[in-house]
MIKE-288110 format. One line per field, with one value per atom (N, C-alpha, C, CB): chain; x, y, z. Coordinates in Angstrom, 2 decimals. Last residue first. Glycine has a CB too. Layout:
N
chain	(A:...)
px	(X:...)
py	(Y:...)
pz	(Z:...)
***
This chain:
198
chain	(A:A:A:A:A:A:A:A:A:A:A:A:A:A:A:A:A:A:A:A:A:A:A:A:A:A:A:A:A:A:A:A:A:A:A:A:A:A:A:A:A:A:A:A:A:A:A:A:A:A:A:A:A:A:A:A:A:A:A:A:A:A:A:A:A:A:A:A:A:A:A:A:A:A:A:A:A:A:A:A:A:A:A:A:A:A:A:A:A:A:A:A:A:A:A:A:A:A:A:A:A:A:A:A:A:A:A:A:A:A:A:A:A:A:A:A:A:A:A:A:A:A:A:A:A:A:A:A:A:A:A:A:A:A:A:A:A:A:A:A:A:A:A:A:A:A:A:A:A:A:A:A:A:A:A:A:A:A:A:A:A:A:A:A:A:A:A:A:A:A:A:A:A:A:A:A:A:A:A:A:A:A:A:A:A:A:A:A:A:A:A:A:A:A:A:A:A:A:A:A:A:A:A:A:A:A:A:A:A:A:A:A:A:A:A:A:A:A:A:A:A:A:A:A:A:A:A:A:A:A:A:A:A:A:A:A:A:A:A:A:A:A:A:A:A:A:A:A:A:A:A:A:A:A:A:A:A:A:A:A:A:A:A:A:A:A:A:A:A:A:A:A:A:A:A:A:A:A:A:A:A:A:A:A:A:A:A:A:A:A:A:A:A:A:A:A:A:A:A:A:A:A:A:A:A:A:A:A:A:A:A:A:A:A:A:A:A:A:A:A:A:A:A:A:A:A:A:A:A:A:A:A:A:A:A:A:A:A:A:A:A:A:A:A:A:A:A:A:A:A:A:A:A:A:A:A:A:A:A:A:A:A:A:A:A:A:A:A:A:A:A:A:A:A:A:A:A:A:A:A:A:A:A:A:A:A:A:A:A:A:A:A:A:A:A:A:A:A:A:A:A:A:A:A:A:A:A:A:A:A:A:A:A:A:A:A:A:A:A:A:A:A:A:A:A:A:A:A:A:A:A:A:A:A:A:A:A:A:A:A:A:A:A:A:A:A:A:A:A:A:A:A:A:A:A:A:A:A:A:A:A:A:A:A:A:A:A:A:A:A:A:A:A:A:A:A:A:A:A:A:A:A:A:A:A:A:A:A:A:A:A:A:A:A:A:A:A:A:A:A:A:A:A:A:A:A:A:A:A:A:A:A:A:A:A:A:A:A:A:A:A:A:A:A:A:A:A:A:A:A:A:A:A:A:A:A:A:A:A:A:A:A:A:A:A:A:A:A:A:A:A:A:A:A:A:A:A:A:A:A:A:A:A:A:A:A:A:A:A:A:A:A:A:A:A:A:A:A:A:A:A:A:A:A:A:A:A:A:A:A:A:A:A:A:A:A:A:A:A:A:A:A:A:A:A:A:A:A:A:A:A:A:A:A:A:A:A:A:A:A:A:A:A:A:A:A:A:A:A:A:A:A:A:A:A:A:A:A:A:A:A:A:A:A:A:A:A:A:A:A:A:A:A:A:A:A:A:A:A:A:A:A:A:A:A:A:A:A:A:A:A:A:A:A:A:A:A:A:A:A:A:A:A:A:A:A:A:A:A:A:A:A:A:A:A:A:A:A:A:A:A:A:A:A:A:A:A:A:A:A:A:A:A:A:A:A:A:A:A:A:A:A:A:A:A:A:A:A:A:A:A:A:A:A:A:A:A:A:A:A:A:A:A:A:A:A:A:A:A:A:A:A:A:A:A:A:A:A:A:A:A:A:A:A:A:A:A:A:A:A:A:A:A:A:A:A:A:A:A:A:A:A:A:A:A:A:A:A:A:A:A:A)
px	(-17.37:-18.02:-18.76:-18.70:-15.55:-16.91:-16.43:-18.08:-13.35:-13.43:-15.05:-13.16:-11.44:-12.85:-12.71:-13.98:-8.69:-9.59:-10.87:-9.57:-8.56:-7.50:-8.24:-6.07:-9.07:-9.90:-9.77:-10.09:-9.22:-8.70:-9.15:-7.25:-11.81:-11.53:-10.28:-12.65:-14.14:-12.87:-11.75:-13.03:-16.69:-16.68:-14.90:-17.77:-17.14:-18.08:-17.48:-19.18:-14.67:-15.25:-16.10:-15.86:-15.42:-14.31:-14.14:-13.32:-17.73:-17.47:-16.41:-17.38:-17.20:-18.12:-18.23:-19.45:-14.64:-15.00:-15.64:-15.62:-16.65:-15.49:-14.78:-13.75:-18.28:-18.78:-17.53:-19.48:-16.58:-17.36:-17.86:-18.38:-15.47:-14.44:-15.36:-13.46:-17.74:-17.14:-16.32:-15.45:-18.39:-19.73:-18.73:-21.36:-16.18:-16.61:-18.00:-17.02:-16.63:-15.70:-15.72:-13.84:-20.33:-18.85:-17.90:-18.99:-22.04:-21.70:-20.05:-21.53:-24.77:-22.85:-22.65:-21.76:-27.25:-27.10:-25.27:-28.49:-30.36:-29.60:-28.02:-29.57:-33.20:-32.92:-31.69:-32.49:-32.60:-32.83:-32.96:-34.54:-32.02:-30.51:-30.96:-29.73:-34.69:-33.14:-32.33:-32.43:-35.84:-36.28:-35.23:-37.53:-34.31:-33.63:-34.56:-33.43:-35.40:-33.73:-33.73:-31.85:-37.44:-37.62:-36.78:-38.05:-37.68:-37.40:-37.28:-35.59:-38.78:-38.24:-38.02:-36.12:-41.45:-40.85:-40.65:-41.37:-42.60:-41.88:-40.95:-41.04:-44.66:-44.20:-44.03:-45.66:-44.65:-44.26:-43.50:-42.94:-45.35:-45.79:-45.92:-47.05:-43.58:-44.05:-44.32:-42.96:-43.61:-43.36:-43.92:-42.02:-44.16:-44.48:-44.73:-43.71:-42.05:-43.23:-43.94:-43.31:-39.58:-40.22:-40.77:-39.65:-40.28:-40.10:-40.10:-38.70:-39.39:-40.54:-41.03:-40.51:-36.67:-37.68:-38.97:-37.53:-35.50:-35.26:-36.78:-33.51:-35.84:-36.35:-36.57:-35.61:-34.59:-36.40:-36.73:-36.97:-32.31:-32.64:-34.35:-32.05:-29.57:-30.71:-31.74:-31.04:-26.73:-27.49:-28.84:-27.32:-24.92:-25.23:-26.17:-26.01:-22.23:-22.92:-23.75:-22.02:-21.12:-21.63:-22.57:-22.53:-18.04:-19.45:-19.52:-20.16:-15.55:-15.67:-17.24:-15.12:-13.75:-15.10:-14.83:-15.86:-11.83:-11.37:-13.28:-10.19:-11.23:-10.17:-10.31:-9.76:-12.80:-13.31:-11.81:-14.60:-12.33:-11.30:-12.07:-9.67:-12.67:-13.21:-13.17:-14.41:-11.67:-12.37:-13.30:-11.25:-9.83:-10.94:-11.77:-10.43:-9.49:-9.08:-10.39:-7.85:-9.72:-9.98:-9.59:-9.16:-11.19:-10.00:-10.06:-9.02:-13.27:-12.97:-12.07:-13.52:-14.17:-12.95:-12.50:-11.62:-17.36:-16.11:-15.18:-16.79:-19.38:-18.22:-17.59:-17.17:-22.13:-21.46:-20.88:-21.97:-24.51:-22.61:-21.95:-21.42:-25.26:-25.84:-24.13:-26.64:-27.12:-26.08:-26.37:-25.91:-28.13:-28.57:-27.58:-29.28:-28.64:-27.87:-28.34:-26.25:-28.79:-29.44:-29.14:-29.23:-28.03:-27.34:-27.97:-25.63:-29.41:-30.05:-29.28:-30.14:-28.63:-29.15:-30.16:-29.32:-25.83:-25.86:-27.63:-25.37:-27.19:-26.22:-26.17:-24.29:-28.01:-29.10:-28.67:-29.85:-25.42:-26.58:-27.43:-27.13:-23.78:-23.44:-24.87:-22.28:-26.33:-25.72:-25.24:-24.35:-25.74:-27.23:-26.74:-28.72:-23.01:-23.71:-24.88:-24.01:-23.24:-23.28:-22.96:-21.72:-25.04:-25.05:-24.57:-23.98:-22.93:-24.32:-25.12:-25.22:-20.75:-20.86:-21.85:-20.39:-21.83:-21.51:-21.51:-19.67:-23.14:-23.66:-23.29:-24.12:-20.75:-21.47:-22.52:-22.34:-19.03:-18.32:-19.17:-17.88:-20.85:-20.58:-20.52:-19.36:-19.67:-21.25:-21.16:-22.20:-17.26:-17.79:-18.86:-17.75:-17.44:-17.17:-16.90:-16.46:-19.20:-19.27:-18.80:-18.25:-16.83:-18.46:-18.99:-19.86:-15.28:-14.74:-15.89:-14.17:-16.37:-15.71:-15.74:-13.60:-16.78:-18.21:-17.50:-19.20:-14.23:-15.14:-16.28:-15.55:-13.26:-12.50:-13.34:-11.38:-15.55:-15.33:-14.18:-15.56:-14.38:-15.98:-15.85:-17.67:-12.02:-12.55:-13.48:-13.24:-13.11:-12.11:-11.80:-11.07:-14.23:-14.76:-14.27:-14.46:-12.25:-13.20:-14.19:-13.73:-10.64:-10.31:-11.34:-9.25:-12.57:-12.10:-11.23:-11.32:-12.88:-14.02:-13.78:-15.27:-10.55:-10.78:-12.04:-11.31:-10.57:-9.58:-9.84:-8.44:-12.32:-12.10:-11.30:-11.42:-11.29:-12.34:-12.92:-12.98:-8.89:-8.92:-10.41:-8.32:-10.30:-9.02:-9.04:-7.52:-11.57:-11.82:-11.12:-13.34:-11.84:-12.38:-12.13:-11.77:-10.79:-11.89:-12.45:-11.55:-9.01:-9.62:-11.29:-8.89:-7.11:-6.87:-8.40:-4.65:-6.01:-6.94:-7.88:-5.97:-6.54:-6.02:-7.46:-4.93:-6.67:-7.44:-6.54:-8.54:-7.43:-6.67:-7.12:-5.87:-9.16:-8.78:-7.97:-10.18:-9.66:-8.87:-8.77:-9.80:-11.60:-12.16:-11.07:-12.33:-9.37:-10.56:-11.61:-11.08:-7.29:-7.21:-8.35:-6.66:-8.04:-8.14:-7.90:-6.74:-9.06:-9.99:-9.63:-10.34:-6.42:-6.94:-8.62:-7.07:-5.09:-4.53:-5.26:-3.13:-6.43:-6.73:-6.41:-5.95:-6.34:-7.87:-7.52:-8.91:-3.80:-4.05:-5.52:-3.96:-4.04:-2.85:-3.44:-1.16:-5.97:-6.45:-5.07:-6.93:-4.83:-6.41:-6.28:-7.92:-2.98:-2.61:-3.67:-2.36:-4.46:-3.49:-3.27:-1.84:-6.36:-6.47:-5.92:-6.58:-4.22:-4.69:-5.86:-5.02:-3.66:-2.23:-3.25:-0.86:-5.60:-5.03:-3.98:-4.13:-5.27:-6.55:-6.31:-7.57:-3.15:-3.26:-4.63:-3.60:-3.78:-2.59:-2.99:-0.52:-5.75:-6.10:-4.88:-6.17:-4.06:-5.16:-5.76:-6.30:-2.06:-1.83:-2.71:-1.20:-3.07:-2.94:-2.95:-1.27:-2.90:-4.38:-4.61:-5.19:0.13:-0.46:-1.84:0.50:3.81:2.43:1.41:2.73:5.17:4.93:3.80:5.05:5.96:5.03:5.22:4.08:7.68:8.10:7.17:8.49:6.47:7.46:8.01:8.64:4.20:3.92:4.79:3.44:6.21:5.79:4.53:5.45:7.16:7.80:7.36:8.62:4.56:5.34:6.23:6.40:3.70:3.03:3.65:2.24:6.16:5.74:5.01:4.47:5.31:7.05:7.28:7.60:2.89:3.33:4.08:3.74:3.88:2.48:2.85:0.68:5.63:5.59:5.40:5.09:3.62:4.72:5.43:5.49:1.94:1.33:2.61:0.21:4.09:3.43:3.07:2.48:4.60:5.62:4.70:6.67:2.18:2.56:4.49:2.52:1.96:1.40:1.30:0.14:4.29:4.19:3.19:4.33:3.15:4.69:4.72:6.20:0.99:1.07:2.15:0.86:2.16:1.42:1.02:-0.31:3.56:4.79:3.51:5.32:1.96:2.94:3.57:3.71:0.83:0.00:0.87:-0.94)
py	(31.79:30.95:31.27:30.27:33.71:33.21:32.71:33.98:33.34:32.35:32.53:31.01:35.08:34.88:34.27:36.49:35.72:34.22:34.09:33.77:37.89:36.92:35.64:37.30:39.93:39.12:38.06:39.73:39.00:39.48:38.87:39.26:39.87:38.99:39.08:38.82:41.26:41.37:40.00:41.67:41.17:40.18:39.79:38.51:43.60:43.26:42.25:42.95:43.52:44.78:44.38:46.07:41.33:41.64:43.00:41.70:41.76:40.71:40.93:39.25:43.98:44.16:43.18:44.13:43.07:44.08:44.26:44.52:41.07:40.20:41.73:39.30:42.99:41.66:41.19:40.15:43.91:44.44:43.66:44.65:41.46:42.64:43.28:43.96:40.97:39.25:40.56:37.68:42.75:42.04:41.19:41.01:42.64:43.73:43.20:45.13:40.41:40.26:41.90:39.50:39.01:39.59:40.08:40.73:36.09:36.82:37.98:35.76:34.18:34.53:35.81:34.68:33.74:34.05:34.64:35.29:31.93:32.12:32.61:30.42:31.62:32.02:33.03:30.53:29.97:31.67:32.48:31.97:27.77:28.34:29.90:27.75:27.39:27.47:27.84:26.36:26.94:27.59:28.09:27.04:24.74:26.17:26.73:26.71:22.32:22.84:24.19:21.76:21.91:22.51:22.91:22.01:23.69:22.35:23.40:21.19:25.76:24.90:23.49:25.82:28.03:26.77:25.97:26.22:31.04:30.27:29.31:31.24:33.61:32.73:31.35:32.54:36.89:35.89:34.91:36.82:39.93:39.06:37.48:39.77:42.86:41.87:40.45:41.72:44.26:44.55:43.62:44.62:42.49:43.19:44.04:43.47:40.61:40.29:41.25:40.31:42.56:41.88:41.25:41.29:42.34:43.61:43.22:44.37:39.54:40.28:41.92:40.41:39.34:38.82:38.86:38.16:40.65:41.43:40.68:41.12:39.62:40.88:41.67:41.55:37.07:36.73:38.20:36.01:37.35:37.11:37.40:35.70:37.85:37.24:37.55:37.05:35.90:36.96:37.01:37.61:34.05:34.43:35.94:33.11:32.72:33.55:33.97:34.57:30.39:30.47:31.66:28.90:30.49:30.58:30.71:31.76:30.07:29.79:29.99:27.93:31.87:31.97:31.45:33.72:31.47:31.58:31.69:29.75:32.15:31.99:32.22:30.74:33.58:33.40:33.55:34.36:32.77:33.23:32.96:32.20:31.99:31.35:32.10:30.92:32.74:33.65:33.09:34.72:30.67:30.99:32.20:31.31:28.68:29.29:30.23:30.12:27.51:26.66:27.20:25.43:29.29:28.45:27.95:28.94:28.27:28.30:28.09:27.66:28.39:27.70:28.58:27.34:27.52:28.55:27.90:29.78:27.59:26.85:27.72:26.42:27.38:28.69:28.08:29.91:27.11:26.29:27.26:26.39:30.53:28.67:28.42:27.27:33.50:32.65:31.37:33.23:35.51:34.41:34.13:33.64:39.51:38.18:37.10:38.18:41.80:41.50:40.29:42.36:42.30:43.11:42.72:42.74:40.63:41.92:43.02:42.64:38.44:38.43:39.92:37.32:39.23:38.80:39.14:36.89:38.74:40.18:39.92:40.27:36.15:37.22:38.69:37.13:34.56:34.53:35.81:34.03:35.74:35.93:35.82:34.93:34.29:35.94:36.26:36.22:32.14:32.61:34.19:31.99:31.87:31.07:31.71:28.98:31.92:33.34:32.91:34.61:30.25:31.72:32.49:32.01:28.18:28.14:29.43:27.14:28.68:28.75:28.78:27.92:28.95:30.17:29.66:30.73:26.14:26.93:28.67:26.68:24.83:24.66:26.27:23.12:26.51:26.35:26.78:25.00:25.12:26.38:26.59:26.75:22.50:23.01:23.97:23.18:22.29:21.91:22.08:20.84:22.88:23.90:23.52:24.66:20.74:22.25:23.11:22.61:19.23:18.49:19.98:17.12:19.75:19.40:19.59:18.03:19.64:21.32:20.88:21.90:17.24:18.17:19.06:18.62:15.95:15.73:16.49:14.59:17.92:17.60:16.95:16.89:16.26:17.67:18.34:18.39:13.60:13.66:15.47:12.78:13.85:12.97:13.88:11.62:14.79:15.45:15.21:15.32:12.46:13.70:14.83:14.06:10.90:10.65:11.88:9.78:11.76:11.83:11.33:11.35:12.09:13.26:13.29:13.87:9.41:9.91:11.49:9.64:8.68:7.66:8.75:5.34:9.69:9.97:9.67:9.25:8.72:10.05:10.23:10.67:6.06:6.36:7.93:5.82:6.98:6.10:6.00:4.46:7.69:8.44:8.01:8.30:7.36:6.57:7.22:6.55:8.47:9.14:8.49:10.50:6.38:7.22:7.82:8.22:5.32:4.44:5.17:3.14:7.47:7.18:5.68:6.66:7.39:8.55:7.98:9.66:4.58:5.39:6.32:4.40:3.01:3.98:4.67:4.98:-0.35:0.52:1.51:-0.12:-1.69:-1.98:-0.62:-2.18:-1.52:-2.95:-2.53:-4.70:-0.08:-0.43:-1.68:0.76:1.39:0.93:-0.26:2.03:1.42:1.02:0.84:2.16:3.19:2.10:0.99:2.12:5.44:4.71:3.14:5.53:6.43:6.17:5.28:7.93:6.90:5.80:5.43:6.02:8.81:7.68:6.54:7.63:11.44:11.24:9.02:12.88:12.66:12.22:11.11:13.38:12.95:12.03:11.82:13.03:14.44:13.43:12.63:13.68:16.75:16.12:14.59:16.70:17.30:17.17:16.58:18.59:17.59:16.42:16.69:16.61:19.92:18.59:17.52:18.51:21.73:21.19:20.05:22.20:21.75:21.33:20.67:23.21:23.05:21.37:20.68:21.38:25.17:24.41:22.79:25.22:26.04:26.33:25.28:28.35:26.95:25.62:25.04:26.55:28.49:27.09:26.30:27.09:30.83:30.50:28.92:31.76:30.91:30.58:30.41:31.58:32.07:30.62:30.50:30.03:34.61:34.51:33.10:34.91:35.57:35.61:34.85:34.98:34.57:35.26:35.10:37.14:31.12:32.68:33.53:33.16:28.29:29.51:30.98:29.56:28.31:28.12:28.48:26.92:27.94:28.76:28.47:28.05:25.88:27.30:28.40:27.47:23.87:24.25:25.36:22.96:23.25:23.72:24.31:22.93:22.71:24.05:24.52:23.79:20.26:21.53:23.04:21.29:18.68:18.79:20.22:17.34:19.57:19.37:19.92:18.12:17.70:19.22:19.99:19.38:15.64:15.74:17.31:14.34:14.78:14.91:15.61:14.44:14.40:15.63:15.96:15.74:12.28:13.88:14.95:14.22:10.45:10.73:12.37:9.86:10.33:10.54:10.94:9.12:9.55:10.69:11.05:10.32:6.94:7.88:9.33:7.37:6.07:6.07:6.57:5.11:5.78:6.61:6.78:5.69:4.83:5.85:6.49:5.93:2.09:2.44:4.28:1.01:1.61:1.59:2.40:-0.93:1.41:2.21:2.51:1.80:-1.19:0.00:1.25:0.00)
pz	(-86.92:-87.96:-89.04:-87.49:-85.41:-85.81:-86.65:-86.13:-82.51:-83.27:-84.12:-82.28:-80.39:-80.22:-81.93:-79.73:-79.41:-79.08:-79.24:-77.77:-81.08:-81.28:-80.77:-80.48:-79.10:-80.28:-81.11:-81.08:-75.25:-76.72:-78.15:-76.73:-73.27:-74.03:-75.14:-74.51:-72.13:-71.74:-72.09:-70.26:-73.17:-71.89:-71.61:-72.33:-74.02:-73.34:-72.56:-74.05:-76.09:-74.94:-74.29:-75.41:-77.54:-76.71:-75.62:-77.68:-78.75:-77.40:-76.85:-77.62:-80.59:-79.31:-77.97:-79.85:-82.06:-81.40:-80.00:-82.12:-83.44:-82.50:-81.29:-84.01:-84.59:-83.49:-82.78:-84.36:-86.51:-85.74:-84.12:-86.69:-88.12:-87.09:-86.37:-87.93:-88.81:-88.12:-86.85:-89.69:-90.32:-89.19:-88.62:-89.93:-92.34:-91.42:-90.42:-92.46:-93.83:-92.49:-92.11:-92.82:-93.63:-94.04:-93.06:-94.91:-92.73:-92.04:-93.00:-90.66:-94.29:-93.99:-93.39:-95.53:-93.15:-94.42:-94.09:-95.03:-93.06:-92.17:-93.80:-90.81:-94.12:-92.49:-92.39:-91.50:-96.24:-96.52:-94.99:-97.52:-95.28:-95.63:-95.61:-97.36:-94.30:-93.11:-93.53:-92.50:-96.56:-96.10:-94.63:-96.11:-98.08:-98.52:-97.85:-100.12:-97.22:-96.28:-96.94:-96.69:-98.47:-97.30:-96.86:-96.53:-101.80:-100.87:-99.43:-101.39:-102.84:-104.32:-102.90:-105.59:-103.25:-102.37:-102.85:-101.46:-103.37:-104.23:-103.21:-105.30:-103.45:-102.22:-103.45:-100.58:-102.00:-103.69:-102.78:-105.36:-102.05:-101.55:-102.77:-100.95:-101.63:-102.54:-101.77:-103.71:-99.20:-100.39:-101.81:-100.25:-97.44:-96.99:-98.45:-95.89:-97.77:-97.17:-97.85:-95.65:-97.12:-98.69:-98.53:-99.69:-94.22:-94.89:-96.45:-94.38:-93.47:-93.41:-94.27:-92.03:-94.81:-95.16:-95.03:-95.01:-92.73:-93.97:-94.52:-94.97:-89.90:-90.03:-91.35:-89.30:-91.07:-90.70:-90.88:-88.78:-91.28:-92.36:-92.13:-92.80:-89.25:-89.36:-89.95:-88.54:-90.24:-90.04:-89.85:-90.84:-88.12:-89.26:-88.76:-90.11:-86.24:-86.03:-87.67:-85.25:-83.85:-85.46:-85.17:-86.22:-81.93:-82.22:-83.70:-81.47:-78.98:-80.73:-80.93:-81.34:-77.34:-77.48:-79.27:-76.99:-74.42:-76.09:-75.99:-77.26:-71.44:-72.35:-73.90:-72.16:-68.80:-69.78:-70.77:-69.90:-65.84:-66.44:-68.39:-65.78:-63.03:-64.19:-65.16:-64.09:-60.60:-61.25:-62.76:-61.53:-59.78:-58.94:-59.54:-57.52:-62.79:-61.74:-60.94:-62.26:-65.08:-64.25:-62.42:-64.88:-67.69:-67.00:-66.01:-66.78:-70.77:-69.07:-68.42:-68.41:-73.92:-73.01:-71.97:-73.86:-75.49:-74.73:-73.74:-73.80:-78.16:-77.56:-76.56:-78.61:-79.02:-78.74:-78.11:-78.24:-81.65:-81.66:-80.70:-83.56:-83.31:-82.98:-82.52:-84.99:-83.71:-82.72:-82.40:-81.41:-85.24:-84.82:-84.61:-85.41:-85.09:-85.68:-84.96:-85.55:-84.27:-85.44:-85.91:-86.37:-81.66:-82.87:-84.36:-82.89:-79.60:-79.91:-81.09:-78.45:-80.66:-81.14:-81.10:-80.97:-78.70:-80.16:-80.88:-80.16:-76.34:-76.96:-78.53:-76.26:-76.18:-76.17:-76.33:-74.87:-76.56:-77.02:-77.67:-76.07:-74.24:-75.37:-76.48:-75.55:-72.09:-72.04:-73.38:-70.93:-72.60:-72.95:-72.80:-71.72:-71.70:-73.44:-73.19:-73.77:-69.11:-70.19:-71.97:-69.59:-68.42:-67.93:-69.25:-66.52:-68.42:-69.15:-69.21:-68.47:-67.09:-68.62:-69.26:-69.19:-64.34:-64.83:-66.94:-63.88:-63.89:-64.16:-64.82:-63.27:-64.15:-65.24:-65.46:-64.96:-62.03:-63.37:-64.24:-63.76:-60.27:-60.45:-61.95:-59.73:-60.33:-60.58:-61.00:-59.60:-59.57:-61.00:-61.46:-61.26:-57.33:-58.05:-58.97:-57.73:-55.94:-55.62:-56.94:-54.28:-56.33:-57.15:-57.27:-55.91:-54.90:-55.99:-57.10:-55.83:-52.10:-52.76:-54.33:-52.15:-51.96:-52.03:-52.47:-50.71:-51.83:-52.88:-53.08:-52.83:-49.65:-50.66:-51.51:-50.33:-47.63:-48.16:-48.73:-47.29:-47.70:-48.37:-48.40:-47.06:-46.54:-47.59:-48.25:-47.08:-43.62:-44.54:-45.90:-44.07:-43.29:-43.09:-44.11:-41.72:-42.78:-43.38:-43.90:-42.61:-40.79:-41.62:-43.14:-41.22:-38.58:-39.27:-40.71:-38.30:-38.28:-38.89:-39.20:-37.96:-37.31:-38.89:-39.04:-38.80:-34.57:-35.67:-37.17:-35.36:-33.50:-33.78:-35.10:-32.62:-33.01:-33.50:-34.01:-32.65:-31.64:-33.03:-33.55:-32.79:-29.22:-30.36:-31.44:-30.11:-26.95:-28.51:-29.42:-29.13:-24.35:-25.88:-27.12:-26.19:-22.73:-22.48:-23.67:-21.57:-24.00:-24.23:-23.69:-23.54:-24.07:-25.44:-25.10:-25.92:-21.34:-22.13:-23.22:-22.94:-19.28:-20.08:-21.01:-21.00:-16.30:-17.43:-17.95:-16.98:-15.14:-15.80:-16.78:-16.32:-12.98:-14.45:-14.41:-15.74:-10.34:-10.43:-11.99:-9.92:-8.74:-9.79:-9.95:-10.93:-7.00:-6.70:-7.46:-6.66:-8.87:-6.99:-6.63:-5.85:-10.41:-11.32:-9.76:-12.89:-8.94:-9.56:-10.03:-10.67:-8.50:-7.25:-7.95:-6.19:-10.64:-10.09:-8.82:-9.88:-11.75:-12.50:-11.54:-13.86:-10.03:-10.10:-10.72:-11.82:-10.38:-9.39:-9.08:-8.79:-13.89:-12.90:-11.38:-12.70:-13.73:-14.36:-13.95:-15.97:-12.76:-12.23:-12.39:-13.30:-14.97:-13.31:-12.64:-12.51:-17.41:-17.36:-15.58:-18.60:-16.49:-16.78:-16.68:-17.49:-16.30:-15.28:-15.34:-14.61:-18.85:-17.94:-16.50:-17.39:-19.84:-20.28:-19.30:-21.87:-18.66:-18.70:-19.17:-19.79:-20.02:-18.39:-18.31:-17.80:-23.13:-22.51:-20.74:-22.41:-22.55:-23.24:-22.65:-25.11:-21.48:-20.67:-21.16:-20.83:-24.41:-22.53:-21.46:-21.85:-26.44:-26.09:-24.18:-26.91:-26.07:-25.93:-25.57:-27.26:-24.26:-25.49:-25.24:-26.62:-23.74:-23.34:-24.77:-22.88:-24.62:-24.43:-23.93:-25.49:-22.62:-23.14:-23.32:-22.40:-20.44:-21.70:-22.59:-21.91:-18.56:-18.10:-20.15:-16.29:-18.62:-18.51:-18.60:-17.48:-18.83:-20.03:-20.01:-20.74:-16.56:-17.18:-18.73:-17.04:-14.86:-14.55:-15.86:-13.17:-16.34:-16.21:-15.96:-15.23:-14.88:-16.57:-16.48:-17.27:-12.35:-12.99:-13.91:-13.44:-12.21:-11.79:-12.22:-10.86:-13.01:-13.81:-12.85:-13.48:-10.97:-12.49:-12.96:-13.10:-8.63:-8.92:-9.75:-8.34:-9.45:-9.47:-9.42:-7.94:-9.74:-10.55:-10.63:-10.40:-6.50:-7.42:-8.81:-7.55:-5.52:-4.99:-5.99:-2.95:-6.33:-7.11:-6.48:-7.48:-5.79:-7.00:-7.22:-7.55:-2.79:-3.26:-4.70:-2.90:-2.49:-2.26:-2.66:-1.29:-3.34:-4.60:-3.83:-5.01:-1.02:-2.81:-3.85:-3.82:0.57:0.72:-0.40:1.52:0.00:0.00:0.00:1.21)
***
């Protein structure tokens, strides 16, 4: 009974020893009230184990009170699965920003008088999403002229159905190509060099 009062009156003065020296080795600062709290944990928890496990007969360790290893596998698990939600997260994004402004380019375009099909764009992959190249088909759009000689003469001649889509849609000259490649590039800060009509 004497050997186990001495060993655990040796312990707690350790567990004091320890504590002292690593308050004295701390710097000042906002930590030092968190360290002081642990210290006196670990000092509690030295005098408090050896007089339970004397009573009780089993043995306590930390590591079997909180399941460390069980902690442990589910932070790292954890940590897993949000590295795949960020990933999935900002592949969404992405989609949704490209799809955004394919209808954005779109509906600029077609308020200049033109039809916009095929609107390709290359996204960089950085935290701004970095609009890189813009390939598109752009014609003219033919429906506002065609109403207006509607209108004028009324002469309705249908040689096949595909030449009702070709008279839709009608080449674009390269002053409309320089003009347009112009206006996207001022609009969505682009050099012209990467914008690509068709």
């Amino acid at each position: 009974m004497i050997s186990w009062i001495s060993s655990w009156a040796q312990g707690i003065i350790m567990a004091v020893i320890i504590g002292a020296i690593i308050e004295m080795i701390l710097p000042e600062g906002n930590s030092k009230k968190y360290v002081k709290i642990v210290i006196g944990v670990y000092v509690l928890f030295t005098i408090i184990s050896p007089v339970i496990s004397k009573i009780t007969g089993k043995t306590i360790q930390v590591s079997d009170i909180l399941e460390l290893n069980k902690y442990i596998e589910e932070t790292e698990n954890n940590s897993k699965l949000y590295v795949t939600l960020d990933e999935d997260n900002s592949n969404n994004i992405k989609d949704i920003y490209e799809s955004s402004l394919r209808n954005d380019i779109k509906a600029k375009i077609e308020a200049k008088g033109y039809n916009a099909k095929n609107i390709k764009l290359e996204i960089e992959d950085d935290e701004e999403y970095t609009l890189k190249k813009i390939d598109i088909e752009i014609y003219k759009n033919m429906e506002k002229n065609k109403k207006d000689i509607e209108t004028i003469q009324n002469v309705d001649i249908n040689i096949s159905q595909k030449s009702t889509e070709n008279d839709m849609q009608e080449k674009l000259s390269e002053k409309d190509k320089r003009k347009l490649k112009d206006y996207l590039s001022g609009v969505y800060e682009i050099d012209e060099k990467n914008i690509n009509i068709n």
